[in-house]
C-alpha positions as CSV (number, residue, x, y, z in Angstrom):
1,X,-29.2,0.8,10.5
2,X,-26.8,-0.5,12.8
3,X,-24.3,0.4,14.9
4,X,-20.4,0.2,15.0
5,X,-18.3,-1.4,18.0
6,X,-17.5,2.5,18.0
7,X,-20.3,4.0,17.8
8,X,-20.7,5.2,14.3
9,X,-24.0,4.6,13.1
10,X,-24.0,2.6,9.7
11,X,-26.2,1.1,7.1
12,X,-26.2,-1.9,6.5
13,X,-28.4,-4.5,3.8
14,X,-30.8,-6.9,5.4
15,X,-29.4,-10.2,3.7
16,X,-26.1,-8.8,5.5
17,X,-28.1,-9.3,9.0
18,X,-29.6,-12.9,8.1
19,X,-26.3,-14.3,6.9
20,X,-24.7,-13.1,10.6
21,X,-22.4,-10.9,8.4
22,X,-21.0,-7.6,10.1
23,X,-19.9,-4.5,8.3
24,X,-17.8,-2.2,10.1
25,X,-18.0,1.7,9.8
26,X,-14.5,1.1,8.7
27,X,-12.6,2.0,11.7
28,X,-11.9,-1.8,12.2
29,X,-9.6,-1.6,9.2
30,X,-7.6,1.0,10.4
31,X,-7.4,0.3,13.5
32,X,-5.7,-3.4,11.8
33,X,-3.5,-1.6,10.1
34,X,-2.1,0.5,12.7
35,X,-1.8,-3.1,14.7
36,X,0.0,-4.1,12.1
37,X,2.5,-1.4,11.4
38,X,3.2,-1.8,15.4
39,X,3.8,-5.5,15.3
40,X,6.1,-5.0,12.7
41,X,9.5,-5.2,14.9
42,X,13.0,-4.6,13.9
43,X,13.6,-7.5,12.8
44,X,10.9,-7.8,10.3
45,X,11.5,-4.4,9.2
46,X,15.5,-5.2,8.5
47,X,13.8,-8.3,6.7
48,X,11.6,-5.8,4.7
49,X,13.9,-3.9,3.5
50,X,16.2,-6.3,2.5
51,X,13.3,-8.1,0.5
52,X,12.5,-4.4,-0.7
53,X,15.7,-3.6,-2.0
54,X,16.2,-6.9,-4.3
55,X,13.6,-5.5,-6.4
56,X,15.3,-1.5,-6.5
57,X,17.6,-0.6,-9.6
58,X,19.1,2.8,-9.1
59,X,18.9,5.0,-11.9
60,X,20.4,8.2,-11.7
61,X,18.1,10.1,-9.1
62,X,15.5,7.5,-9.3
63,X,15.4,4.0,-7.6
64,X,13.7,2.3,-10.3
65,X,10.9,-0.9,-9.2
66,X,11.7,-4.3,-10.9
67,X,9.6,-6.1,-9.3
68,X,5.6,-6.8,-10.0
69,X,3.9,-3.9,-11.7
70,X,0.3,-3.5,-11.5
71,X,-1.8,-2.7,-14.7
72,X,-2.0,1.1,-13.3
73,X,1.8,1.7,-13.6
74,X,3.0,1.4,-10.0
75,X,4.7,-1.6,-8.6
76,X,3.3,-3.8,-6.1
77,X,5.3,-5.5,-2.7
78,X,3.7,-7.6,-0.3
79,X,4.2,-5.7,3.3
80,X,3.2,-8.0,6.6
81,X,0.9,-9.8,4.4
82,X,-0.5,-6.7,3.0
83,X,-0.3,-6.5,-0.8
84,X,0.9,-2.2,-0.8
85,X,2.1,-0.1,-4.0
86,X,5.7,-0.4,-4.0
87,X,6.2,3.8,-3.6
88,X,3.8,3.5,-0.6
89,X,5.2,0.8,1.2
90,X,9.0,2.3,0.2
91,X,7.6,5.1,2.3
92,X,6.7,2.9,5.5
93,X,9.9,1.0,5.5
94,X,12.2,4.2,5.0
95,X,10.4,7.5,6.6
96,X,7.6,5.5,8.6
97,X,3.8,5.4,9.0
98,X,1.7,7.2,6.4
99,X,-1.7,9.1,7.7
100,X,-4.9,7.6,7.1
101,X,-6.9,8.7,3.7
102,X,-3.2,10.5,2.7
103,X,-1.3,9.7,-0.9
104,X,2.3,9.0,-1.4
105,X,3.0,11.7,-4.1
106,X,6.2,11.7,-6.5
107,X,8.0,14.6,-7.3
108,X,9.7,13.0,-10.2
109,X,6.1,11.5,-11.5
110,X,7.8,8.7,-12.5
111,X,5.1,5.9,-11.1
112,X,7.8,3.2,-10.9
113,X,10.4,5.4,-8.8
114,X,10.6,4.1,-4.8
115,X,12.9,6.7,-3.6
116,X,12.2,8.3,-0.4
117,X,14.0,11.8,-1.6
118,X,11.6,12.2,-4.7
119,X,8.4,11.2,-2.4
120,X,6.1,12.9,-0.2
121,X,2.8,12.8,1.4
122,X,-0.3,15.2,0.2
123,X,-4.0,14.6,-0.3
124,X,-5.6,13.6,-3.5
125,X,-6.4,18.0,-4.0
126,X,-2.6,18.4,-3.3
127,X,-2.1,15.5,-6.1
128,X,-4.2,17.0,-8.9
129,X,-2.8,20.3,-8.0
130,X,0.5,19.4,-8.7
131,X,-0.4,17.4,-11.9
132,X,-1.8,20.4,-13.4
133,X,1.1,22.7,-12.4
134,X,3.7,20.1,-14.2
135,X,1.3,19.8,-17.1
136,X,1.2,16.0,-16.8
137,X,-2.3,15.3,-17.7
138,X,-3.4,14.0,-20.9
139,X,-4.9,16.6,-23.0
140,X,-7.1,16.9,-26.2
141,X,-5.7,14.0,-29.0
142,X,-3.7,12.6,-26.3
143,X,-6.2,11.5,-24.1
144,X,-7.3,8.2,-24.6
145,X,-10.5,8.8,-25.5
146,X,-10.5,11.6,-27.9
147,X,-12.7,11.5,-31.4
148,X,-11.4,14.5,-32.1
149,X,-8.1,15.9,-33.7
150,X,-6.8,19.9,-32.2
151,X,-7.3,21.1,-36.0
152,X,-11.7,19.5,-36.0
153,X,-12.2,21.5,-32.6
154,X,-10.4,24.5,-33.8
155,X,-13.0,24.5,-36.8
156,X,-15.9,23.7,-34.9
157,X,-14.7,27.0,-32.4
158,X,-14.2,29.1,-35.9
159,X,-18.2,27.4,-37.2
160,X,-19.5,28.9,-33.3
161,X,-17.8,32.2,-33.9
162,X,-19.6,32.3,-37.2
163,X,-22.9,31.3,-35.5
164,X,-23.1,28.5,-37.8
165,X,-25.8,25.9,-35.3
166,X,-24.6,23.6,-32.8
167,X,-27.0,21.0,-34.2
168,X,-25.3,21.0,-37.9
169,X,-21.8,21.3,-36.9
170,X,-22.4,17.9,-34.7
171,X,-23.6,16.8,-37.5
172,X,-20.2,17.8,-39.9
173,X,-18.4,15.9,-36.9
174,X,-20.0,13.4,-36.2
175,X,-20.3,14.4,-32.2
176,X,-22.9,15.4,-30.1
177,X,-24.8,18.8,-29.5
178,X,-23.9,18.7,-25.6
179,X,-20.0,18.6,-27.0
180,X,-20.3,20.8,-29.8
181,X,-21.7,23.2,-26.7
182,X,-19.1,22.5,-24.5
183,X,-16.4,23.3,-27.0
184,X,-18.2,26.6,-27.8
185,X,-18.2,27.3,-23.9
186,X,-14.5,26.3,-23.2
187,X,-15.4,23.4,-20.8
188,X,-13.9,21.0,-23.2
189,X,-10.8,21.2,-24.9
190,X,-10.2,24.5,-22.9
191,X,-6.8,24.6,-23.8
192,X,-7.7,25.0,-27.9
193,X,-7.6,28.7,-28.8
């Protein structure tokens, strides 16, 4: 166990300590960041945001990103050397500095959308709280990694009602007894009547 430059007290891996290799409790990177945001003068930021704004389409309400897209859906802009999520670093240049461990959330959940009206800052419970209210999360077939169709788990639900075993109807379905349980319980698939 070491000990950060401010104070935190951290674990660190032996080969870590032999190769002179220093880990940080974290609170260097931050503090870099906030370093960062303040070196980033006028100038740069008019810079910024002119760079920014090549790379914005607007779309009706939405300012659409054209620019490089990262496999998860959002767009990605290089901020100060930093690379940033386009939506996040649309935030910095526009309303200013974003609080540490805090999202960038859209209201229009449209990941590619970089304008400041349809964005705001929550935390990650905030986030999935607002998924679930809009109804935005994949469910049942549409989740990516289904095997089952609405109409099989609506049977296997009618074969528990009927107290046919979980063993044999995982065995009609080709699933597992722990899922065949969890559909019976309404922990999976909740949303199935």
């Amino acid at each position: 166990e070491c000990v950060c430059d401010c104070g935190t007290s951290i674990e660190v891996k032996r080969n870590s300590l032999r190769s002179g290799y220093r880990k940080s409790c974290g609170c260097l990177n931050n503090e870099m960041r906030k370093i960062n945001a303040q070196k980033m003068g006028k100038k740069n930021k008019k810079d910024n945001i002119t760079r920014f704004m090549q790379y914005v389409t607007q779309i009706e309400k939405c300012w659409v990103w054209n620019g490089e897209i990262l496999p998860s859906g959002y767009g990605r802009f290089w901020l100060e050397q930093n690379s940033v999520r386009a939506h996040r670093a649309s935030f910095l240049l526009f309303k200013g500095p974003i609080p540490d461990n805090m999202l960038v959330c859209h209201t229009c959940d449209n990941p590619l959308c970089v304008n400041t009206d349809h964005l705001f800052i929550g935390t990650t419970k905030i986030n999935i709280e607002d998924r679930d209210n809009k109804n935005r999360q994949a469910k049942g077939e549409n989740a990516g990694i289904a095997k089952l169709k609405t109409e099989e788990v609506r049977k296997i639900k009618f074969y528990g009602r009927q107290g046919l075993e979980s063993s044999k109807i995982a065995e009609l379905f080709n699933i597992s007894v722990s899922t065949v349980n969890r559909i019976k319980k309404g922990t999976l698939w909740k949303h199935v009547k």
